[in-house]
C-alpha positions as CSV (number, residue, x, y, z in Angstrom):
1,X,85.6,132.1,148.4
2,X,86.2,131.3,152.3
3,X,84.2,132.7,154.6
4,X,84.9,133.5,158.6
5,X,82.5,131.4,160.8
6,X,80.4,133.2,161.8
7,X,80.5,135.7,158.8
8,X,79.1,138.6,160.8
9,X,81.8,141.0,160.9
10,X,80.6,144.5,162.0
11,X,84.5,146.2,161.2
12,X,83.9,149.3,159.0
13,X,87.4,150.5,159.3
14,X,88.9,151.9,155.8
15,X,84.9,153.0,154.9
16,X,83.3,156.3,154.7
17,X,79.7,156.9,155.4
18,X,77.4,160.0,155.0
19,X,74.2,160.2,157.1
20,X,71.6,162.7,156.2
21,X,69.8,164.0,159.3
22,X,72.6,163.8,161.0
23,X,71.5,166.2,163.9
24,X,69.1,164.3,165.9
25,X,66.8,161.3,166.3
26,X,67.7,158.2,164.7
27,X,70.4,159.7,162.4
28,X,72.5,161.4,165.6
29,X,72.6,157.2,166.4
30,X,72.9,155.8,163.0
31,X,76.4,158.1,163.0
32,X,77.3,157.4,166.1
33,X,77.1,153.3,165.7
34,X,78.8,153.4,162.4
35,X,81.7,155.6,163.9
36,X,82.0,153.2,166.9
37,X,83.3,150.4,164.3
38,X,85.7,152.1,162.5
39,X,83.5,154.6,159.5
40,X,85.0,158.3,158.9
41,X,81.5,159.3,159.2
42,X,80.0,163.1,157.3
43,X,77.2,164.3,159.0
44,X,75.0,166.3,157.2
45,X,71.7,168.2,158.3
46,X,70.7,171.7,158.1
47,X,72.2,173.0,161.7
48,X,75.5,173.7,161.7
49,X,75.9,174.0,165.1
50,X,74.7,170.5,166.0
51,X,76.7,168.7,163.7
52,X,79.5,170.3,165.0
53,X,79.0,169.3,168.9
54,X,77.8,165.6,167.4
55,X,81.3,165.4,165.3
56,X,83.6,166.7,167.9
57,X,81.6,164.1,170.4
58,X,82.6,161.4,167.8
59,X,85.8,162.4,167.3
60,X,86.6,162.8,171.5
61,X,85.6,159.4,171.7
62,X,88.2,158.0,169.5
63,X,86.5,158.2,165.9
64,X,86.5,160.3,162.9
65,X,83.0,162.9,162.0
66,X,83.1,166.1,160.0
67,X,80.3,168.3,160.1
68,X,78.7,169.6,156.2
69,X,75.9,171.4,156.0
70,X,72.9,170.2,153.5
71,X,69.9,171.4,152.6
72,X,68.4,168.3,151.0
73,X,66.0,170.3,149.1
74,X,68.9,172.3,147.6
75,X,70.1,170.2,144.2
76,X,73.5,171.7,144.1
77,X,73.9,171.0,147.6
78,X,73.0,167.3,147.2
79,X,75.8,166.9,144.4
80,X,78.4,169.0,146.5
81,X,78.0,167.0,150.1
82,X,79.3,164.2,148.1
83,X,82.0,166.1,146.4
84,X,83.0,167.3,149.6
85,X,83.0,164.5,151.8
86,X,85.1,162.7,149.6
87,X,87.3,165.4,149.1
88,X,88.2,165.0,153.4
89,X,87.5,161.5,154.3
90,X,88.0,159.4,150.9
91,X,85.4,157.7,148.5
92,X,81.6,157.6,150.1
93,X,81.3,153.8,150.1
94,X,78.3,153.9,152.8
95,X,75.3,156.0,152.4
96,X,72.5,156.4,154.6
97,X,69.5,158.1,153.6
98,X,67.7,159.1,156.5
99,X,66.3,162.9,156.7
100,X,62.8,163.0,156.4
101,X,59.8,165.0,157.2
102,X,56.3,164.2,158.0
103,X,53.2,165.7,156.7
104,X,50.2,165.4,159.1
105,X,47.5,166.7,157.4
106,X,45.1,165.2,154.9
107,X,45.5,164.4,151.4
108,X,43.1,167.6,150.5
109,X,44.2,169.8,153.1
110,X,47.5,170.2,152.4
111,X,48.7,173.1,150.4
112,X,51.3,172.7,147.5
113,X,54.6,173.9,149.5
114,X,54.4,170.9,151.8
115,X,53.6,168.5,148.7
116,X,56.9,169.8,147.5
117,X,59.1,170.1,150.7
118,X,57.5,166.4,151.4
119,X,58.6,165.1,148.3
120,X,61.4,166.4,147.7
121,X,63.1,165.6,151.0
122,X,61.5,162.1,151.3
123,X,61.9,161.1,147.8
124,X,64.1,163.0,145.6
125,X,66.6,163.7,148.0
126,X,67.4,160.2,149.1
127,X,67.3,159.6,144.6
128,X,69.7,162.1,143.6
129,X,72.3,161.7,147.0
130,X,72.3,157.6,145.8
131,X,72.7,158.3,142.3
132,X,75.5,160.9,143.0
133,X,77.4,158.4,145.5
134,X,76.6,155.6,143.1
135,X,78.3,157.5,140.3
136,X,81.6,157.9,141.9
137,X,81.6,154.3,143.1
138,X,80.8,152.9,139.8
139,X,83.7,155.5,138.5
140,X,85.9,154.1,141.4
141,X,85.2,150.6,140.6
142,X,84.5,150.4,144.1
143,X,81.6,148.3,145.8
144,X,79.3,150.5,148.6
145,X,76.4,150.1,150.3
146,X,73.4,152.3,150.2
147,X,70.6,152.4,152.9
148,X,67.5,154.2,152.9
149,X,65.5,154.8,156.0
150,X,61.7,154.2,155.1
151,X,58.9,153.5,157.7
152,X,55.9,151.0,158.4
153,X,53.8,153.9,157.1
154,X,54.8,152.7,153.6
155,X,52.9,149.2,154.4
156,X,50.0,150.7,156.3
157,X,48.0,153.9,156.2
158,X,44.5,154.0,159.1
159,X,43.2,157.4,156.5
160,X,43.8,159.8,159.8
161,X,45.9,162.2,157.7
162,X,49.8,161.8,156.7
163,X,48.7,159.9,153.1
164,X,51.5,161.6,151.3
165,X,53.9,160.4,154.0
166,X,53.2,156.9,153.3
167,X,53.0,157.2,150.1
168,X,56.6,159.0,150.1
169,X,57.7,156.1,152.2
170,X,56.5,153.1,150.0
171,X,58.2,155.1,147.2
172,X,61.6,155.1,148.9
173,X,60.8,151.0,149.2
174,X,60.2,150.7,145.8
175,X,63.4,152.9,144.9
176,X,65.6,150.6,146.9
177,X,64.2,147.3,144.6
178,X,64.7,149.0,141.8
179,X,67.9,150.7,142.1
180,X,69.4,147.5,143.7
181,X,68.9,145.5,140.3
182,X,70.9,148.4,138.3
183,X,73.5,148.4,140.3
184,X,74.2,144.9,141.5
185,X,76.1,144.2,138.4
186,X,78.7,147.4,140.3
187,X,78.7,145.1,143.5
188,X,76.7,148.4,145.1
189,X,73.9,146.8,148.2
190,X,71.0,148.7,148.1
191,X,68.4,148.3,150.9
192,X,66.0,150.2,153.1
193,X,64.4,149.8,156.9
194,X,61.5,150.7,157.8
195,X,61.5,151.4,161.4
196,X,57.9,151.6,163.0
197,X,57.3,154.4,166.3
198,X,61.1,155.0,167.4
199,X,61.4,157.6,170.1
200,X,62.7,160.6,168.4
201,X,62.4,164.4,168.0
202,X,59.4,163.4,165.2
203,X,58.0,161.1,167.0
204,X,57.8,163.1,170.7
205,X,56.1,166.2,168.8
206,X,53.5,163.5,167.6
207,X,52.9,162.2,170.8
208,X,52.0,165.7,171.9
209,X,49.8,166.3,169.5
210,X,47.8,163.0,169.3
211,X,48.6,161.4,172.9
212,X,50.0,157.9,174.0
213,X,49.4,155.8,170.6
214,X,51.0,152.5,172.3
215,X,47.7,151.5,173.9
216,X,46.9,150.3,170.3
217,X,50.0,148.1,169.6
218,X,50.9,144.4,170.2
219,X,53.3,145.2,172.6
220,X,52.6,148.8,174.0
221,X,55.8,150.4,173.9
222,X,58.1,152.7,171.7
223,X,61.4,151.6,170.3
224,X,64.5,152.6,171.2
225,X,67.0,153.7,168.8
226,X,69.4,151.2,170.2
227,X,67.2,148.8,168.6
228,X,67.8,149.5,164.9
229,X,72.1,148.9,165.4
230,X,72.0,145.5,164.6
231,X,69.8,146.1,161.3
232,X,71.6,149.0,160.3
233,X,74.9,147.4,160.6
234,X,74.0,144.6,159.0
235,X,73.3,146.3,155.9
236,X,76.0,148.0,155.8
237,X,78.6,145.4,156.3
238,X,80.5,142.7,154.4
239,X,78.4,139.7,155.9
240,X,75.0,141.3,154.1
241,X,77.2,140.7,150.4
242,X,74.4,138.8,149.1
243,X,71.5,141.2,150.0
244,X,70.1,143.7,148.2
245,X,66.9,145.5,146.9
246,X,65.0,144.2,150.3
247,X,63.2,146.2,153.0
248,X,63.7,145.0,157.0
249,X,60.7,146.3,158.6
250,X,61.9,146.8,162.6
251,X,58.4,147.7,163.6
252,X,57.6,145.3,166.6
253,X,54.4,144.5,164.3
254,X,52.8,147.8,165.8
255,X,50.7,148.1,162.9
256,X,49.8,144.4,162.5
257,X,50.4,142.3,159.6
């Protein structure tokens, strides 16, 4: 096989990608950067009304969103975003798995709800949405890519409260490795990032609750969203062929090593 030198071509044109958590923070960017080089993008959150003003922003600009409601906690809602997102842009050949909540309370504090909703939208959401597009690939005979938005938290946990998030997080690593060797044989990429502090709606409500947390970093400063393009389209396009099952952390070693 020839290759183009360099082989980093970021063209997503003829793909389809659906982005959980779609409506703000890093996922309103994630669609955004994928639309910019040529995915029909679904964005999916639980407000209706800001996918709609994030799709028809997309689409004024010259690329192609559609708005679908998801409740990742929902199971029938999980299978029919796919369903439906094929059925108006074509075969879901680019997942991104980024909704997510946080829990910041500790391990024995917290009462069984939020061990559910925690869970289940960190974990079994991201599960069931990549087995669900990975079945209709594998049907397809059509390669994808899957990525699954993780966090330094799954590598390092300081005991202040949040333990289930990091331990949600480390599970959606380990998820990636494993479901990366089942389905490499289907030519499907699976991989995660784990971004570190990222300015965000998340992150700016933890900032008011716990103050300026930079002071303690190598560097004492926040990413940007901006920062995680590269990574994200990396992963997601055809120069990234030969990885898969791997985790980029894009933490600016905030947490050490």
């Amino acid at each position: 096989m020839d290759f183009p030198l360099p082989n980093c071509s970021t063209d997503l044109k003829g793909q389809t990608a659906l982005v959980t958590g779609a409506s703000s923070g890093l996922g309103v960017r994630f669609a955004k950067t994928l639309a910019r080089c040529g995915a029909r993008v679904a964005l999916t959150a639980r407000r209706l009304e800001r996918l709609e003003s994030i799709a028809s922003e997309i689409n004024m600009a010259g690329g192609k969103a559609i708005p679908l409601q998801l409740d990742v906690t929902e199971s029938d809602q999980l299978i029919d975003v796919v369903a439906d997102a094929e059925r108006q842009l074509g075969p879901v050949t680019i997942l991104v798995n980024n909704a997510g909540i946080p829990d910041a309370q500790r391990a024995t504090k917290m009462p069984i709800d939020l061990i559910d909703r925690v869970l289940d939208t960190n974990v079994r959401a991201p599960y069931v949405l990549s087995c669900e597009v990975a079945r209709r690939l594998i049907a397809a005979k059509l390669s994808g890519r899957i990525v699954n938005i993780a966090s330094s938290s799954a590598f390092s946990y300081g005991g202040n409260g949040a333990a289930l998030y990091s331990i949600s997080k480390a599970a959606v690593v380990r998820m990636s490795e494993a479901l990366a060797v089942e389905w490499a044989k289907f030519n499907i990429n699976v991989n995660a990032i784990a971004p570190g502090a990222f300015s965000s709606e998340m992150m700016d409500g933890m900032l008011q609750r716990v103050g300026d947390i930079t002071k303690g970093f190598p560097r004492p400063r926040i990413g940007n969203p901006a920062q995680l393009d590269s990574t994200l389209l990396f992963l997601v396009s055809p120069s990234s062929d030969f990885v898969t099952g791997t985790c980029v952390r894009v933490d600016d070693v905030q947490d050490g090593r």
